[in-house]
N, C-alpha and C positions, 0 to 999 in steps of 0.2 A: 633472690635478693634484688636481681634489679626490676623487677615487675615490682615485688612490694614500694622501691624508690618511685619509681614512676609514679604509682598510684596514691602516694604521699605528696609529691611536686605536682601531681594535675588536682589534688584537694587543697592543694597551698592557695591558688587563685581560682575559687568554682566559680566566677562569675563569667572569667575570658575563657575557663574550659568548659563552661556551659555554652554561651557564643559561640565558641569552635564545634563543637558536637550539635549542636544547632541548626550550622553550617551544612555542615555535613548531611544532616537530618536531612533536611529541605534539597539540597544534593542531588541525594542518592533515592528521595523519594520524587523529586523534579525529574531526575533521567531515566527511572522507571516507568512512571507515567508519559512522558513525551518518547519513549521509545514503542512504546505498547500503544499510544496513539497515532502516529507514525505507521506503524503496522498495520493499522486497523484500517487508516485513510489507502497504502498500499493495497493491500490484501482484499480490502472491499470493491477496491477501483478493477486490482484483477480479478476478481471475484465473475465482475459481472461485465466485465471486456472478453472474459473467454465464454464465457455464455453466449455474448455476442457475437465475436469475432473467430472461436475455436483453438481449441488449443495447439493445434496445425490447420492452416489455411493451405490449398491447393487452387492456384491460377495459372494462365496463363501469362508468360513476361512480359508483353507489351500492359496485360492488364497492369501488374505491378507496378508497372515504371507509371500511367496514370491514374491509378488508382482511386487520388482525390477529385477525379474529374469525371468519376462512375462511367468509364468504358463499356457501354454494354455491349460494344461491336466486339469487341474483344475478351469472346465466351468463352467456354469449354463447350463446345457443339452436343456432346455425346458424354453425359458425364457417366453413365451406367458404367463401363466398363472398369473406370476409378474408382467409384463409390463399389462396386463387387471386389475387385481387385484387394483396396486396403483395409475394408471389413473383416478381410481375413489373417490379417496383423493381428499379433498376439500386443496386448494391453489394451489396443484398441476397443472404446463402448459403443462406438457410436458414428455413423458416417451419414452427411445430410448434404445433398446440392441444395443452394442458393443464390437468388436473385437478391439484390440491393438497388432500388430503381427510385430517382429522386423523382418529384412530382408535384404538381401545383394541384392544391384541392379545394375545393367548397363543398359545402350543403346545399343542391338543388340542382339548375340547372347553367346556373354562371360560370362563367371561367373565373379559376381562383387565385388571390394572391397568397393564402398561405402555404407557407414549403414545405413539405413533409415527405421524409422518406419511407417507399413504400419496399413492404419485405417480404420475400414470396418464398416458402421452402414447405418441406412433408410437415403433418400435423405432428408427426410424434418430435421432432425439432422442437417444436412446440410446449408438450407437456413433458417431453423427458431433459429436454436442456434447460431450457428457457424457462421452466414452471408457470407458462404463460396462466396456465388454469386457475393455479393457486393462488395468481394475483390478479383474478377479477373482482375489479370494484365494483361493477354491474352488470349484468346482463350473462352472459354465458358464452364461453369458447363458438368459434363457426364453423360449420357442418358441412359447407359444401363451398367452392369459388364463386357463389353470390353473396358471400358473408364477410365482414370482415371485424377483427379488434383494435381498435387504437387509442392510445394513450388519454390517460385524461387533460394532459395539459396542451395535447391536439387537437383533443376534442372541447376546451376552452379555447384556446384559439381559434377556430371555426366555428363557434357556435353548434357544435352540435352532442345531439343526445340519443340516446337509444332508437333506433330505429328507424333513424332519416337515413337517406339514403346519400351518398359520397359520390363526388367524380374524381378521380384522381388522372391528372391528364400529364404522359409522361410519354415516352417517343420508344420508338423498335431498335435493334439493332441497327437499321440500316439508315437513321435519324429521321423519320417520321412522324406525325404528331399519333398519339393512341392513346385514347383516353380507357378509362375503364368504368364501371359501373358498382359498386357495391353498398351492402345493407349494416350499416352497424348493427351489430348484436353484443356487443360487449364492449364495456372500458376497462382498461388494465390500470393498475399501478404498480410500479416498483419502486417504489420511491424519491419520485419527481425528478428535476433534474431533465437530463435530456435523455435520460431510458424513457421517460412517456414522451415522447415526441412522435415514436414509430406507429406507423399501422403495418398491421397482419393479416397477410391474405393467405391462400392455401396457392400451393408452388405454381399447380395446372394455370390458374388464374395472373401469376407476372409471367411465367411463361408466354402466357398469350398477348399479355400487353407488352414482352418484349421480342414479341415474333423469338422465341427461340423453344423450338417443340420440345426437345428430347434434353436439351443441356442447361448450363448455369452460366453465372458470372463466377462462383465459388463454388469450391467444395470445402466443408469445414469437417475437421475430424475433433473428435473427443475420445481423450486417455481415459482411461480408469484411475490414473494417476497421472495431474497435469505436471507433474517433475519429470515423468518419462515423456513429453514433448519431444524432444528435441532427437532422445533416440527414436520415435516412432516417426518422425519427420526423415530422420537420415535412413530408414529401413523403406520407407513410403516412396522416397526419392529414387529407390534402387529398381521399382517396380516397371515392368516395360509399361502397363497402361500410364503410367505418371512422365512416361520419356517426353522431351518437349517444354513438359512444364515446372513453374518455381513451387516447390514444397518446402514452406518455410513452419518452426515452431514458433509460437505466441512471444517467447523472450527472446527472437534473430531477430524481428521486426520491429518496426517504428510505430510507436512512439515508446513501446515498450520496453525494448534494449535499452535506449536511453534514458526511461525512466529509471530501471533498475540499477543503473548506475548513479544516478542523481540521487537516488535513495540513499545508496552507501556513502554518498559525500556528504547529503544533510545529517544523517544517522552521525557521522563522525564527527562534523562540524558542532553538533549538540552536547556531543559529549567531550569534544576540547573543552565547549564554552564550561561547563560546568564544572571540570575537573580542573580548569584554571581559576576560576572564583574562588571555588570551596579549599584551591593549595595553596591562594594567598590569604586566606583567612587565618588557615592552619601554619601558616609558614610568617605573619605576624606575631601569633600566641607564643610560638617555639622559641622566636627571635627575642620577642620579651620577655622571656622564661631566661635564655639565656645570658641578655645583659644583667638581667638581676639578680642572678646566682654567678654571674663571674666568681665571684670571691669562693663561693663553695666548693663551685667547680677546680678551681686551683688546690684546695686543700684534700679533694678527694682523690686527684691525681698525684699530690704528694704523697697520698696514702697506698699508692701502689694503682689504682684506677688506670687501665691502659688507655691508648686512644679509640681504639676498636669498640671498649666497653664504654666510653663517654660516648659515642656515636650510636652506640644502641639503645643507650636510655633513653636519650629524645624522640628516638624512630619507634621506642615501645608507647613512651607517655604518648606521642601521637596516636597509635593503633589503640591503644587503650579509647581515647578520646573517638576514634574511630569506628571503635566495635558499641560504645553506647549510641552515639548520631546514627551509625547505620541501621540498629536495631530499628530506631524511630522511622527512619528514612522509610526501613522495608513497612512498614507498619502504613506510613501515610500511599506511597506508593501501590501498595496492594490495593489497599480500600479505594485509592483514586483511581486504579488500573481495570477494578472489578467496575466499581458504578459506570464508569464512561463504558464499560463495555456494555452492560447490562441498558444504560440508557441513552448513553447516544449525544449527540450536541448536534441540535440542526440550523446547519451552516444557512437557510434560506432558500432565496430566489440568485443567490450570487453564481451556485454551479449551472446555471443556465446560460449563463453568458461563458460557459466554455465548452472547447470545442466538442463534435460527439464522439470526437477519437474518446474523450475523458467523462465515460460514464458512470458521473458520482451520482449517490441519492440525496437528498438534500439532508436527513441524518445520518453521519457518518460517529462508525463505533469501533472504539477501541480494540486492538487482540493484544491481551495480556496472558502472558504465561509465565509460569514460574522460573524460564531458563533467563526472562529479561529481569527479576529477581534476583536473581543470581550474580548476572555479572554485575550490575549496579552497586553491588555488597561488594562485589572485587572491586570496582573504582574507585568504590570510595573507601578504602583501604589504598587504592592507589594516590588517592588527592590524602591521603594522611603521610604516605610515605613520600610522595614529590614537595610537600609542603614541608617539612618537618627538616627534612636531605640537607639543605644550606644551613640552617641556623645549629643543626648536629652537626657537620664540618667546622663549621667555626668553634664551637664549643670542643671541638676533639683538636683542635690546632691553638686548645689555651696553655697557657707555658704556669706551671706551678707558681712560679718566683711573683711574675709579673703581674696572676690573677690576685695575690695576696696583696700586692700593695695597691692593690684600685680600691681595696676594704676600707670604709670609713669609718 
């Protein structure tokens, strides 16, 4: 009885319960879409920061503390023992020392003004993390420490092309100048941005240019599962070759901690905004619904009508109105949630001008899933019940007597 009432009183005014379910519509498909893009700008950024960065980094502490100042005095000497040590960690895929050696380079025989960090670790680093292979834009992976790959938009900025030969002049351990020598044979893309900015060389080769024979500035480890991070970081930690040093996972660290929290606040902040819009649109309708059945209202409460029962009919007509808009909602949402995934929005030349802690590509894509479907449908069920809540209290606190003489 009171589903059939509701769905008589929301066909009494289909134009303001079209508007409200409307609302809603746009809602519940707006906060599916911005939650499943949100994700995708996440999840891409970490995507290809643990590519880069690992999903447990191993340094030494003074490296940590300057870190953004690429400490190469401040190595692992000896990284064998680490890289054998936690290879034999269960989830562990994969263990790679690395150099990070910043560098001024040209094409020829000048000293260069542009800046470019140069990246020295094993080949399979390479094709098993990095899919450095899969994203040659020309020429082909390098063979041996006369070789190297770098980005195309370092190799726009230097003017240079397959086959010229690079100086990258960057200093030892012990602050030295030490240049090096290599042959492009390959440009990479990963999708602009400041992932092509790096050049690649093979490990023996920054070894050399940072006088350190045998060791790293890092060790980067890869999970089978980058969720289990943190336990193979605290199992890593426990290892004697690791005593000494900071064994930290991808999400302890900066800037990444911090983002992941930022995340959860923007994530929240989007769906206040929208669950506050769409519950004063809905919490208008209700309020006008119920000054204009005052008089009804009073007679049906005459009629035996509790207050509990006038309180549910406006919270049902709401949900009613709610379960048509969300229908819509999920419908726009999906189909918005799938295309952005499938093609992308690219943001430009804008992700260049940020930092390379934040390596976006310049198309970034959506991850939509069904569970962000989902709760969308629940909120906006919830912006039906928050919005609706006031004007059904008021309507459950009408007094019989006094709604019949406001009747004209």
């Amino acid at each position: 009885m009171m589903f059939s009432i509701a769905i008589r009183n929301m066909l009494r005014q289909r134009r303001r319960s079209l508007l409200t379910a409307t609302a809603i519509m746009f809602g519940t498909g707006l906060l599916t879409i911005g939650i499943a893009w949100q994700q995708g700008v996440l999840q891409g950024m970490l995507g290809k920061a643990a590519a880069m960065a690992g999903h447990v980094r191993i340094v030494t502490a003074d490296f940590a503390k300057k870190e953004q100042l690429f400490p190469i005095a401040e190595n692992i000497a000896d990284t064998g023992p680490v890289v054998k040590a936690v290879a034999e960690l269960p989830g562990v895929r994969g263990v790679y020392p690395r150099l990070q050696l910043p560098a001024t380079m040209t094409v020829g025989e000048d000293i260069g003004e542009v800046f470019g960090l140069v990246t020295g670790a094993p080949l399979e680093f390479y094709t098993e993390v990095l899919d450095l292979d899969r994203n040659i834009a020309q020429g082909r992976m390098m063979a041996d420490d006369k070789e190297a790959v770098i980005g195309l938009t370092l190799a726009e900025e230097l003017g240079a092309k397959l086959g010229d030969e690079v100086i990258a002049l960057g200093q030892t351990q012990d602050g030295s100048i030490s240049p090096i020598k290599v042959t492009i044979v390959g440009l990479y893309d990963m999708g602009g941005g400041n992932v092509n900015k790096m050049a690649y060389v093979t490990l023996e080769k920054a070894r050399w240019m940072a006088d350190i024979p045998d060791g790293a500035t890092e060790v980067v480890v890869f999970c089978a599962d980058r969720d289990d991070a943190e336990a193979v970081a605290a199992a890593a930690g426990a290892l004697p070759a690791t005593a000494g040093l900071e064994v930290k996972a991808w999400s302890q660290r900066e800037p990444w901690a911090g983002m992941l929290q930022l995340q959860n606040t923007i994530q929240t902040i989007i769906v206040l905004v929208i669950v506050i819009i769409s519950s004063l649109v809905v919490l208008n309708t209700m309020m006008m619904s119920v000054l204009e059945r005052t008089a009804e209202i009073g007679v049906m409460r005459a009629m035996g009508l509790r207050r509990w029962q006038t309180l549910s009919l406006f919270v049902t007509e709401a949900l009613v109105i709610a379960s048509v808009g969300g229908l819509g909602g999920a419908v726009i949402g999906a189909a918005g949630g799938l295309y952005l995934q499938k093609t992308g929005i690219n943001v430009g030349s804008a992700v260049d001008k940020l930092p390379a802690a934040f390596p976006i590509a310049t198309t970034v894509y959506a991850d939509f899933e069904l569970e962000q479907l989902f709760w969308s449908l629940v909120l906006g069920f919830v912006m039906a019940v928050v919005g609706s809540l006031l004007p059904a209290l008021r309507a459950s606190a009408i007094q019989p007597v006094e709604a019949m003489r406001s009747r004209r």
